[in-house]
N, C-alpha and C positions, 0 to 999 in steps of 0.2 A: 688412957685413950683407947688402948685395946681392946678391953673386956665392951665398953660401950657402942664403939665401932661394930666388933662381933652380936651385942645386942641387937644393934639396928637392922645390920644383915639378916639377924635371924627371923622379925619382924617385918623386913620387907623385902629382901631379896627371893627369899623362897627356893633358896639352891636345892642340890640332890643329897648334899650333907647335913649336918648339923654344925651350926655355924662356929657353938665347943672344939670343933674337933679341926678348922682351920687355923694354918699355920699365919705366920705374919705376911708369906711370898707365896699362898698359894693361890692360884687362877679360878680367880671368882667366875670368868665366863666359861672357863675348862669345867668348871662344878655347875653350871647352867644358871648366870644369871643373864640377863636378856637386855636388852634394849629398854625399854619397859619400868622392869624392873631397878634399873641404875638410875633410872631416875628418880623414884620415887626414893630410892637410897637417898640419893644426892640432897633430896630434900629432904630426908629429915636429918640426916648429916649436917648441913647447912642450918636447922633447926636446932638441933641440941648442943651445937659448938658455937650456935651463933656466929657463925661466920658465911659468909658470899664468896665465893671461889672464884677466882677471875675467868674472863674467858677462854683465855688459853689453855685454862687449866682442866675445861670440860672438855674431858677427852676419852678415849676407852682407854688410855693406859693409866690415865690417871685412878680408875674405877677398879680395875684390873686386881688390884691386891690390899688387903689390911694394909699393911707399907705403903704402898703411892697413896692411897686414901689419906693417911696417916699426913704423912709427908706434905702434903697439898692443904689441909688443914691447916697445919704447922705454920705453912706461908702467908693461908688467908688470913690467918687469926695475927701473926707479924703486921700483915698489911693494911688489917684495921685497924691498929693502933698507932698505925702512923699515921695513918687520914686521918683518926680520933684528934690527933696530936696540934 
């Protein structure tokens, strides 16, 4: 899930690093992702995991790092196999 996540980043976020060289907890908006930009994350995130993040879950912390990204994932992708279910 990491390397893909970091793909995605690298393709839409458009940070000041290269997105190789981020750790799993570093500040994606510290490294300049925007407003904007997390979203268009968000969507393809949502695109290549197949999953819809709930609402509480769009948040800037959740955006914030590989980790919460990760993490938030992890719950949507739980949460639609139980409505699947």
């Amino acid at each position: 899930m990491f390397a893909t996540i970091q793909r995605l980043i690298e393709s839409d976020a458009r940070l000041h690093v290269a997105a190789a060289n981020l750790t799993p907890h570093a500040d994606l908006y510290a490294l300049g992702l925007t407003p904007y930009s997390a979203v268009r994350l968000l969507l393809s995130l949502e695109r290549e995991f197949d999953a819809q993040l709930p609402r509480d879950l769009l948040t800037r912390e959740t955006m914030r790092s590989i980790d919460s990204i990760s993490q938030a994932l992890r719950m949507a992708q739980r949460a639609g196999h139980r409505d699947a279910a």
